[in-house]
N, C-alpha and C positions, 0 to 999 in steps of 0.2 A: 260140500261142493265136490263135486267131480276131478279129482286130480286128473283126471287123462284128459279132460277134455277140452276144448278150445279158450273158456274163458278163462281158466284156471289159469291156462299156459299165459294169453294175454295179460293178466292181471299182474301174475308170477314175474311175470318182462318191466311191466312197467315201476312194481314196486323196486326191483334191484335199479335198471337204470337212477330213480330217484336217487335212491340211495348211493349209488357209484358217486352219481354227480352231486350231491352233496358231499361227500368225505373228501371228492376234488377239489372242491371249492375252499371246504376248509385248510386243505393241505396248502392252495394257492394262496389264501389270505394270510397262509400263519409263514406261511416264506416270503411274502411281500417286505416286508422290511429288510429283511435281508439283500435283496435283490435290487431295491432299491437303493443301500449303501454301496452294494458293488459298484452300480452304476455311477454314483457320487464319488468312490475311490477313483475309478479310474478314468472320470472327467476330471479329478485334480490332479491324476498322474500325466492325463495326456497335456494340461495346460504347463504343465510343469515342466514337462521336456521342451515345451517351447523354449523355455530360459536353461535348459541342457543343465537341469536338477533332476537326477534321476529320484526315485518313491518308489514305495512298495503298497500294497493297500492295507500295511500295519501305521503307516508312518506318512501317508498321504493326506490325508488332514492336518497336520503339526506342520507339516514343511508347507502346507500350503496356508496355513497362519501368517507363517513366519514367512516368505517371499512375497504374497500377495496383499499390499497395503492398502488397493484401493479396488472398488469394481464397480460399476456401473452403465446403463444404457442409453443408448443416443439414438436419434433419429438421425431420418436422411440428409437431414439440416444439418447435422452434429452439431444439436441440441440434446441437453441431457434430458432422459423421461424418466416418469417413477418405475420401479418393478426393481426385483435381484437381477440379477446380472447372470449368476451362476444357475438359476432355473429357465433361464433362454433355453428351450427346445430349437437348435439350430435348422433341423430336418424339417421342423414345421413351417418355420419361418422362411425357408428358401421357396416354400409353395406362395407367398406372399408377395404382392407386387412391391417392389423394389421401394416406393416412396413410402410404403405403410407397414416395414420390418423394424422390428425391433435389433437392435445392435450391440452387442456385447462388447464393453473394453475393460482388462485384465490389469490395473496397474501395478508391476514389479517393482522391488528393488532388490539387484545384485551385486551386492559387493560397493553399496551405497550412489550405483548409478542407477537411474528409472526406466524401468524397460515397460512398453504397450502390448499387450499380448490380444489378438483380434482373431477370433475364429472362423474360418472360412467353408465351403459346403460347396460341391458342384459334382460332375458326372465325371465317371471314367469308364473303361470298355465293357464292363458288365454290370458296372451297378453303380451303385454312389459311390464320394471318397469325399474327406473331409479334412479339416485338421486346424493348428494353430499356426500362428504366424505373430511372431515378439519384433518388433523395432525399437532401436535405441532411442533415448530421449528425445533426439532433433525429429524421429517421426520420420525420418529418411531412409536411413541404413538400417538393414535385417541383421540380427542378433542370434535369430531360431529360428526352425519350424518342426514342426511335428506331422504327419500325416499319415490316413490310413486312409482303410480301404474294405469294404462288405466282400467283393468276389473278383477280385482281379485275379488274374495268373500267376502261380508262384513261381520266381524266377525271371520272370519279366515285367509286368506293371505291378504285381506286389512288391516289387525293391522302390516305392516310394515310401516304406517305410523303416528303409535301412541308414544306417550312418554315413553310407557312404554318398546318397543322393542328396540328402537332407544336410550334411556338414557344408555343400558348394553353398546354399542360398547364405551361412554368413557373410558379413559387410557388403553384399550386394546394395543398391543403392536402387529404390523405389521411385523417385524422382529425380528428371533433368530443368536444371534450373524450377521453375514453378511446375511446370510441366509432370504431372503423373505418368510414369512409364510403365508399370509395373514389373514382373520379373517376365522375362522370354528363356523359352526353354529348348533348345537348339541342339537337331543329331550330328552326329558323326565327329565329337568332339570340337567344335568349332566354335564352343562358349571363348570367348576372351573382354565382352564387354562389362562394364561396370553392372550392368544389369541384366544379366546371363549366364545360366550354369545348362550343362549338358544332359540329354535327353536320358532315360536308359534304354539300351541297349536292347532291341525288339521289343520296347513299350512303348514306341509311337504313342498308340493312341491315349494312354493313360497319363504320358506324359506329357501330352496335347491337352486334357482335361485339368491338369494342375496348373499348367500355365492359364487357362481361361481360368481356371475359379478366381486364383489369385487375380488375376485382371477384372474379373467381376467385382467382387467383394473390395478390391482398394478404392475399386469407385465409388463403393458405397460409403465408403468411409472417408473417401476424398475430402469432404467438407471438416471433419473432425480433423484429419490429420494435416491439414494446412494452418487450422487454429496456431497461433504461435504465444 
């Protein structure tokens, strides 16, 4: 065959491409598991900080043995349904209409009191943001949260994932009287109600967005969390 000439060169392209994309594919397959635990570690680190247990992803499975007693999923009913709990695809499920999501509930115990851990999902100013959210026993008052965030601003809506935004939501109180209130998130320091911590500081908008998730998702769960 003609090395100089047209098909040689065509044939010559196609056999490497195969080959590139094979050797890719192998390299992608034999790192999958891997990749796959990361994301398993640090779904159990992020539940974990809900109940303010820090982990590492040496020791993120053991501590989450040993905290998490119970898990399982509910419907809109907050009726319990079959499946894990822990392989809820949040992201997926917030594309789903509200009466037909599957529900994740996280049951703790700390320090031999029972804490709810309820993962939540919504929008903030560039992209999604998500997180955990623990309530004490009674189902009322907030214990934790955890949150993050794909591309918000560092400095301004990425500080929902700092200690200092996320420490306000303890003993907050989710409910008045029967009434679901959920948490309101309020600028210019003006939080002082039982169900209210302060905005941050030029993240309007993303602090607008945690306040709606939370308010979404407790309605989801509303039904569950009035169970007594």
């Amino acid at each position: 065959m003609n090395k100089q000439g047209n098909t040689y060169t065509f044939l010559y392209s196609v056999v490497l491409v195969v080959i590139v994309a094979a050797l890719l594919s192998i390299v992608s397959l034999s790192l999958q598991p891997r990749q796959n635990e990361n994301r398993q570690n640090e779904k159990r680190q992020n539940i974990l900080s809900a109940i303010h247990v820090s982990s590492t992803a040496d020791n993120s499975a053991e501590l989450f043995r040993r905290y998490i007693k119970e898990q399982f999923i509910i419907n809109a009913k907050g009726e319990k349904v079959e499946g894990n709990a822990f392989d809820v695809d949040i992201a997926k499920q917030f594309k789903q209409n509200a009466e037909k999501r599957e529900l994740p509930v996280f049951v703790a115990e700390v320090d031999g009191a029972v804490k709810y851990i309820l993962p939540v999902y919504g929008a903030g100013l560039w992209g999604p943001i998500w997180g955990y959210l623990s309530l004490n026993g009674d189902k009322q008052t907030v214990y934790g949260t955890f949150f993050d965030h794909q591309g918000e601003t560092p400095g301004l809506g990425a500080e929902i994932t700092s200690p200092n935004f996320n420490n306000q939501f303890k003993n907050k109180e989710i409910f008045s009287g029967d009434l679901l209130t959920s948490i309101r998130i309020l600028k210019g320091g003006n939080a002082t109600g039982k169900n209210e911590v302060d905005a941050i500081s030029g993240g309007t908008i993303t602090s607008q967005g945690v306040e709606a998730m939370l308010k979404n998702y407790l309605s989801y769960y509303e039904p569950f969390l009035k169970q007594r």
